[in-house]
C-alpha positions as CSV (number, residue, x, y, z in Angstrom):
1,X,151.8,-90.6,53.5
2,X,148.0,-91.2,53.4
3,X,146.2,-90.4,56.3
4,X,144.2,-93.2,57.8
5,X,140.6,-93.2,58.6
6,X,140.9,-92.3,62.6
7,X,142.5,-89.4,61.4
8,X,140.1,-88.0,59.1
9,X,137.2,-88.9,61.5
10,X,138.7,-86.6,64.5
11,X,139.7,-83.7,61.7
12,X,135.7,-83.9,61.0
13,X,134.8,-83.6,64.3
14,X,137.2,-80.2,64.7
15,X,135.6,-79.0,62.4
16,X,132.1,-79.2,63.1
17,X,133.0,-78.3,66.6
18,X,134.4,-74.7,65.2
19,X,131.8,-74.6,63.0
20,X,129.1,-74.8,66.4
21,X,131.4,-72.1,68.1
22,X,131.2,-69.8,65.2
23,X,127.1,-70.0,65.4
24,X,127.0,-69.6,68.8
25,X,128.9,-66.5,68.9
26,X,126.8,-65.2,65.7
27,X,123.8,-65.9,68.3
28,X,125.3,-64.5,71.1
29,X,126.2,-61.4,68.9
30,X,122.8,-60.8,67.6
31,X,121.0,-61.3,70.7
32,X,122.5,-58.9,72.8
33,X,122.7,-56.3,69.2
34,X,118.8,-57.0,69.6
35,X,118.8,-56.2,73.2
36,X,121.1,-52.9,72.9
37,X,118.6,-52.1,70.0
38,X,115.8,-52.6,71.9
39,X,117.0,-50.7,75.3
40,X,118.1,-47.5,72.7
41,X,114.7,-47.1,70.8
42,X,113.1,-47.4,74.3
43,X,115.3,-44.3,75.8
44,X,114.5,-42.4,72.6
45,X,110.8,-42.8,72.2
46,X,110.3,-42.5,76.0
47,X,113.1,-39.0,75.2
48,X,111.1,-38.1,72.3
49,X,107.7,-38.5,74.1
50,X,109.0,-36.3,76.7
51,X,109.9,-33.5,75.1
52,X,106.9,-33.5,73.2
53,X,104.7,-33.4,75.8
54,X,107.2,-30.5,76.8
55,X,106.5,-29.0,73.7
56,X,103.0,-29.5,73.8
57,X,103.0,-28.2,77.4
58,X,104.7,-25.0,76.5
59,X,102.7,-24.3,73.9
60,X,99.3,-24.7,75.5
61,X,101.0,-22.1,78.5
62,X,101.7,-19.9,75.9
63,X,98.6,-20.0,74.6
64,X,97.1,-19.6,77.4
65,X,99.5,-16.3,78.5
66,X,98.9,-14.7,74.9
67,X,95.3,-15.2,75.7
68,X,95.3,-13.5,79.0
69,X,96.6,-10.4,77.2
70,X,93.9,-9.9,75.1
71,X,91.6,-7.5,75.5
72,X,88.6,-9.7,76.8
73,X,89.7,-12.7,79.2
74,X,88.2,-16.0,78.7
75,X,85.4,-15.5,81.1
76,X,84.2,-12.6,79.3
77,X,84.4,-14.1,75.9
78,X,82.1,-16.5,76.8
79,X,79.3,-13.8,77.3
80,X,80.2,-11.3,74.5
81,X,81.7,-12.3,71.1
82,X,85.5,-10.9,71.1
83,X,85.3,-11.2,67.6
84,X,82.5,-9.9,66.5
85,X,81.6,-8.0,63.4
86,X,78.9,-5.5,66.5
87,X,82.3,-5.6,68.5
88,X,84.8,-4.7,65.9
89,X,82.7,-2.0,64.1
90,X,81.0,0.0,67.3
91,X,83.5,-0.3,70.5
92,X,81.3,0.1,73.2
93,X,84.1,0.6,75.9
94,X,86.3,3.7,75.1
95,X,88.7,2.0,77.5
96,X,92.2,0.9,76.0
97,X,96.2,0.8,77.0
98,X,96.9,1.6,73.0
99,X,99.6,4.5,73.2
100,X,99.2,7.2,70.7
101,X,101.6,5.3,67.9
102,X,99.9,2.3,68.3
103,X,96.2,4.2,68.2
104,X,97.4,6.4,65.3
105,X,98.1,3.1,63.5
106,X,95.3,1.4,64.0
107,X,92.7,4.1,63.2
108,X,94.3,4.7,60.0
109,X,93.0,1.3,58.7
110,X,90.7,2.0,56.0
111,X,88.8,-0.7,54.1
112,X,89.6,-2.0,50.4
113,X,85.7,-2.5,49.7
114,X,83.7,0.0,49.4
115,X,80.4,-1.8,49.9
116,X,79.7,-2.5,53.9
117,X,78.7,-6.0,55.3
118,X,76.4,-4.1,57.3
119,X,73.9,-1.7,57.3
120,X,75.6,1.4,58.1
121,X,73.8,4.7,59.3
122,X,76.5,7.3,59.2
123,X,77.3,8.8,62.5
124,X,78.7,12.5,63.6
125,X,81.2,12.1,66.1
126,X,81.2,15.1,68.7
127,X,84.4,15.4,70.1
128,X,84.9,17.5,73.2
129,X,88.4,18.6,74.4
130,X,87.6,20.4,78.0
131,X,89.8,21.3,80.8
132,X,87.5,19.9,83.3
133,X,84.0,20.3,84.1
134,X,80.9,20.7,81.3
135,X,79.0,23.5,82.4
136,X,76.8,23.0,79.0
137,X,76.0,19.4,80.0
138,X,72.0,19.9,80.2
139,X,71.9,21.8,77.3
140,X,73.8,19.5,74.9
141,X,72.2,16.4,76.4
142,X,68.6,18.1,75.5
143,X,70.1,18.9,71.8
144,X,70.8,14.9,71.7
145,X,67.9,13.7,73.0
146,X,66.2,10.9,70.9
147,X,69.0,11.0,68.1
148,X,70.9,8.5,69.7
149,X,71.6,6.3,66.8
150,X,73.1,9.3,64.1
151,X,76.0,10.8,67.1
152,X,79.0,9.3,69.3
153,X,80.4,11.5,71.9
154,X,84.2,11.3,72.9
155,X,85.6,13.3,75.8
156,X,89.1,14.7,76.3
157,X,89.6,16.1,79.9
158,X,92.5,16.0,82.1
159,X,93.8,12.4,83.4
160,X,92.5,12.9,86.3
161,X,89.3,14.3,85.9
162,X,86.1,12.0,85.8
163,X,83.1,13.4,84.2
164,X,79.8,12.6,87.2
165,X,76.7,12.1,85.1
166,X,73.5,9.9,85.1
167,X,74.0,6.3,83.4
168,X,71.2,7.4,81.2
169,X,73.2,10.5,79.6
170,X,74.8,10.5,76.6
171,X,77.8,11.3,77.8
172,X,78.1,7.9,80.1
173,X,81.4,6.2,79.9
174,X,82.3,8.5,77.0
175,X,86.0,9.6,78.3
176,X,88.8,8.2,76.4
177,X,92.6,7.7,77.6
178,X,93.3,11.5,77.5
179,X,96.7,13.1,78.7
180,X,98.0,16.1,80.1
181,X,97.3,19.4,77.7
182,X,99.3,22.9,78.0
183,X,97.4,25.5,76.0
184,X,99.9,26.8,73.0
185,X,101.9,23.7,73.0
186,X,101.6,21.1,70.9
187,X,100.0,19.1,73.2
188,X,97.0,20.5,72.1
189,X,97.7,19.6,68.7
190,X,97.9,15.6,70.4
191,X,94.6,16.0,71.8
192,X,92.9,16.8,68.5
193,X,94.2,14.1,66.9
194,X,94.2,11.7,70.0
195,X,90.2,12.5,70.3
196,X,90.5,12.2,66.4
197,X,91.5,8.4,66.4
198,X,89.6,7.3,69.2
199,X,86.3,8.0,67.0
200,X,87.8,6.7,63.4
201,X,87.7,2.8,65.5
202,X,84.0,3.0,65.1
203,X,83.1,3.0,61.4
204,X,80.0,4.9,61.4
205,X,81.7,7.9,62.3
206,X,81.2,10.0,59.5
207,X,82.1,13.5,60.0
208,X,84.2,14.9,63.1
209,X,83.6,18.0,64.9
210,X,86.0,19.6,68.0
211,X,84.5,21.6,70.3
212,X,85.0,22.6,73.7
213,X,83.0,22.6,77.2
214,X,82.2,26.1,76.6
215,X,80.7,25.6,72.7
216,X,76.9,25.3,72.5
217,X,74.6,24.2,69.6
218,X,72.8,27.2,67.9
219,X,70.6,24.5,65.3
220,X,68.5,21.6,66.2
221,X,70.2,18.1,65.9
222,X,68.0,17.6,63.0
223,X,69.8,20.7,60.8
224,X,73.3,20.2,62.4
225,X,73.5,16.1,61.1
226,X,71.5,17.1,57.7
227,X,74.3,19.8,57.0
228,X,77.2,17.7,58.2
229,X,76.4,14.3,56.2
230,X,75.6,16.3,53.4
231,X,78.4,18.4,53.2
232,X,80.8,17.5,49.8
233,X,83.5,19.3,52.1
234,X,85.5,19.4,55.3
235,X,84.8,22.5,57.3
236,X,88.9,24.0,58.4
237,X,89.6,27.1,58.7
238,X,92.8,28.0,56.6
239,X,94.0,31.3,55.5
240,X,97.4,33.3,54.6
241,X,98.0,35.9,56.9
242,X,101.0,38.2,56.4
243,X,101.3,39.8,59.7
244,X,103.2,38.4,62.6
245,X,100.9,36.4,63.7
246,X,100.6,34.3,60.9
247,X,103.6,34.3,58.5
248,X,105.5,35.6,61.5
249,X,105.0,32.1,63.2
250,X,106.8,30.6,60.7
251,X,110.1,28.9,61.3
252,X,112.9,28.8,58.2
253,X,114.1,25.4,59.3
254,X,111.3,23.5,58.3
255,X,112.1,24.2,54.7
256,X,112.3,22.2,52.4
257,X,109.5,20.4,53.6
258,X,107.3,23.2,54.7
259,X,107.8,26.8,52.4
260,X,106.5,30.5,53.9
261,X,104.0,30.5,51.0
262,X,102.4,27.1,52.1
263,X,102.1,28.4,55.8
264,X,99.0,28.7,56.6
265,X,96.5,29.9,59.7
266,X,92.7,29.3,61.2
267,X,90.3,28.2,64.2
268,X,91.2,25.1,66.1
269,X,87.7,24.2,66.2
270,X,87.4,22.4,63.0
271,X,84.5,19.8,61.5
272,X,86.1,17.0,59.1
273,X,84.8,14.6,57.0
274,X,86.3,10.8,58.2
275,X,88.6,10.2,55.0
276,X,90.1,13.9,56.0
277,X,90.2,12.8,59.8
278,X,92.7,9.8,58.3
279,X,94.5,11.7,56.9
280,X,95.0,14.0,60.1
281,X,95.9,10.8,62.1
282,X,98.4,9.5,59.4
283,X,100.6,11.9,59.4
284,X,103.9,11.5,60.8
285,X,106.3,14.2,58.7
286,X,104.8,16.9,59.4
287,X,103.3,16.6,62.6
288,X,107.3,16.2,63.2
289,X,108.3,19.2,62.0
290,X,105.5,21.2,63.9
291,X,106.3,19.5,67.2
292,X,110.0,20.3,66.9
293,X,110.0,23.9,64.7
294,X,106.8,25.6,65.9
295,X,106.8,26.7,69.4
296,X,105.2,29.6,71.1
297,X,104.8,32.1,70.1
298,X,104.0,29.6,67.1
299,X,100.5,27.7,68.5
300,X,100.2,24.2,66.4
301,X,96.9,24.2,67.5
302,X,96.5,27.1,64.7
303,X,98.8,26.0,62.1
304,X,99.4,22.7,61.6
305,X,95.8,21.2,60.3
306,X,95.3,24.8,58.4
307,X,98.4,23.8,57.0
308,X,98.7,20.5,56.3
309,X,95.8,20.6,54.5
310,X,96.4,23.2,52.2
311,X,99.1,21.8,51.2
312,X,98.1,18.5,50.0
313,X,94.1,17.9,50.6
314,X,92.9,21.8,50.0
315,X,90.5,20.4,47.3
316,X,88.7,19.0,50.5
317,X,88.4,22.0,52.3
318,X,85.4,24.5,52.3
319,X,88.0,27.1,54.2
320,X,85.6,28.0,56.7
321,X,84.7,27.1,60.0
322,X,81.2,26.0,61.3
323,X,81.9,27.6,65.0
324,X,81.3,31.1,65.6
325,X,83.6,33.3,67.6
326,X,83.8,37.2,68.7
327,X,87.1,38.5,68.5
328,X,86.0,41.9,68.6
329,X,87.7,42.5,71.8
330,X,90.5,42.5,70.8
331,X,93.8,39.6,72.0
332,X,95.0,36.4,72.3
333,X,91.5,34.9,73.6
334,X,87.9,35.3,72.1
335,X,84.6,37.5,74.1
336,X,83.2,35.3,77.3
337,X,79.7,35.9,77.2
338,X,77.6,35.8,80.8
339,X,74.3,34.5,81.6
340,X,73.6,38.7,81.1
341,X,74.8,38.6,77.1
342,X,71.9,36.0,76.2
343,X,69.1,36.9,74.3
344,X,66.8,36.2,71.4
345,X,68.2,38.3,69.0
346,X,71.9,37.4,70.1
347,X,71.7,34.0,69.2
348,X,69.5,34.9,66.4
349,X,72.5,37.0,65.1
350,X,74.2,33.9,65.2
351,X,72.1,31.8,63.6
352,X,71.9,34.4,60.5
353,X,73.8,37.3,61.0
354,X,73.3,38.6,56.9
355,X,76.3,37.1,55.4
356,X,76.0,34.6,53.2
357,X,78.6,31.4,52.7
358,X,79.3,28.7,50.9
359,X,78.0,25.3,51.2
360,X,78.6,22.2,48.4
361,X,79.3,25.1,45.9
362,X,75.9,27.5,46.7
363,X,75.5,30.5,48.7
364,X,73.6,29.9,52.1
365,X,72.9,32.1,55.1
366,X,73.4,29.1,57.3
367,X,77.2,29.0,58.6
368,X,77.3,28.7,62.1
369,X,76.0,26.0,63.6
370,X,77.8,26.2,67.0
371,X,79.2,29.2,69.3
372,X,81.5,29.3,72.0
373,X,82.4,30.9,74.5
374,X,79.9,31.0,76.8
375,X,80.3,31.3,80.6
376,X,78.4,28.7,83.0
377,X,75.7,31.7,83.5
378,X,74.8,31.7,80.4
379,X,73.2,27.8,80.8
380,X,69.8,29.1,82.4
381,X,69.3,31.7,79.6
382,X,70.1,29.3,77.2
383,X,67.5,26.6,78.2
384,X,64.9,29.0,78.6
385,X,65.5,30.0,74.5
386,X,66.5,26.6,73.4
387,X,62.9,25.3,72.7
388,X,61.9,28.8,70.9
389,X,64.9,29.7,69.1
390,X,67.3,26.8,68.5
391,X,63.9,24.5,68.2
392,X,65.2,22.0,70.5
């Protein structure tokens, strides 16, 4: 039956009516999806600000902690150049907290280029490993005197010890970290090579020489640096010596590594050049098998670098030592001379005593250039011939 026109009108209005509810609840919808949207992205960027600042935070502190352990604080950046080509090439404070693996490693670094972004004066490093005081302090500090820029001096004494001398000596602030040393141990051996790395951080240091606070000079510092920077070779003592105190000393259980006919002996006072020095310092096999296999009455002091170096660097090597000794009395230590022993001709004797040596492949008379050892009376004696007879 056909619908009549009241009808049709109130089935429009139903529908329009649902067709208004089903917009407004679209609206409603949207608005509060807008809202929720709006209140999230607000918790997140004021999250995500947060924690960067956190982060940013963080990072500055550790920053600012990493920078506290360097070796110059802020403060004293800002008056010397941390960085600096002057700082890195010439340390002028021997003070560090380095231990001996992490000085050996550092020392060994060796530059790529050979040319030098700097004008480079090459430098003999004197390195003194003393039980205490210097009784030759005036005497050495005379044989530097106006030579300052061709020498560095580095000190090995006990821990304890503190060398007293003027600000204007040479030897001034010139103690590095040293540590306890036992004579015929191998902590002698770690001195050597302790005193050894602590010079290879300044890179003028050219040639090396040990001695002890009981060596003296027997050539002005004019001949001593002339025949050091021009010497083609190291100056180590290293011989074969069948007795029992030389192949004797040797210990079966560092074979393979180490075989009797290798073994090798000489003076612990030794004069290097720098790229032989590395070497030294670099070493970490056989410095091993020396701390562990060669104990008294096996001295490392007079076997390792003797050894070491014939074995793989002999080409180096003049096989001689520039530090005279007088073992003509006989045992395990060398002739003391007293203030009484001094004279002219007994340092003349040392200075050319008729036998002739080698030096950069031609013979020379000139072979000693220091002596040792020599008592605290023999200073006075010494001054009074230093001017005449070592011209300085």
């Amino acid at each position: 039956m056909p619908r009549g026109r009241g009808e049709r009108e109130d089935g429009e209005t139903h529908m329009g009516l649902l067709k208004l509810v089903q917009v407004l609840s679209f609206l409603v919808v949207f608005v509060a999806g807008v809202i929720i949207g709006l209140a999230t992205s607000s918790h997140i960027t004021t999250y995500f600000s947060s924690q960067a600042q956190l982060f940013s935070t963080s990072t500055a502190t550790s920053f600012r902690v990493s920078s506290t352990k360097a070796n110059c604080s802020q403060t004293s950046c800002q008056k010397l150049d941390c960085l600096s080509m002057d700082t890195f090439l010439h340390p002028t404070n021997l003070t560090h907290k380095m231990s001996d693996a992490e000085l050996f490693w550092r020392a060994s670094m060796t530059p790529y280029k050979n040319e030098y972004p700097f004008l480079r004066v090459p430098k003999v490093a004197f390195m003194f490993l003393t039980r205490g005081p210097l009784p030759m302090l005036p005497l050495w500090e005379r044989f530097f005197k106006g030579h300052e820029s061709y020498f560095s001096i580095y000190l090995h004494t006990p821990p304890a010890f503190h060398v007293n001398v003027s600000s204007h000596s040479p030897f001034y602030a010139r103690q590095i970290p040293s540590q306890h040393v036992e004579w015929g141990t191998v902590s002698l051996a770690d001195a050597e090579r302790r005193l050894l790395a602590n010079a290879l951080l300044d890179f003028s240091n050219e040639r090396f020489v040990l001695l002890s606070e009981s060596c003296i000079p027997v050539y002005n510092f004019p001949t001593v640096y002339k025949y050091l920077i021009g010497s083609t070779y190291s100056f180590v003592e290293s011989y074969d010596e069948p007795s029992r105190y030389g192949r004797g000393r040797y210990n079966r259980k560092m074979l393979p590594d180490i075989k009797l006919y290798q073994w090798r002996k000489g003076s612990q006072w030794f004069e290097m050049h720098r790229s032989v020095a590395i070497y030294i310092i670099s070493d970490t096999k056989y410095y091993a098998l020396f701390k562990k296999y060669c104990r008294p009455a096996c001295y490392p002091d007079e076997h390792y670098i003797p050894t070491f170096l014939n074995m793989f660097h002999g080409s180096l090597n003049a096989n001689r030592s520039v530090t005279w000794v007088d073992w003509s009395m006989g045992g395990p230590h060398p002739a003391m001379h007293e203030g009484a022993n001094i004279t002219e001709g007994f340092i003349q004797a040392i200075r050319n005593n008729g036998t002739l040596c080698s030096y950069n492949e031609e013979q020379t008379s000139v072979c000693y250039l220091f002596a040792r050892k020599f008592a605290p009376s023999a200073l006075e004696p010494l001054l009074n011939l230093s001017l005449t007879v070592m011209e300085f």
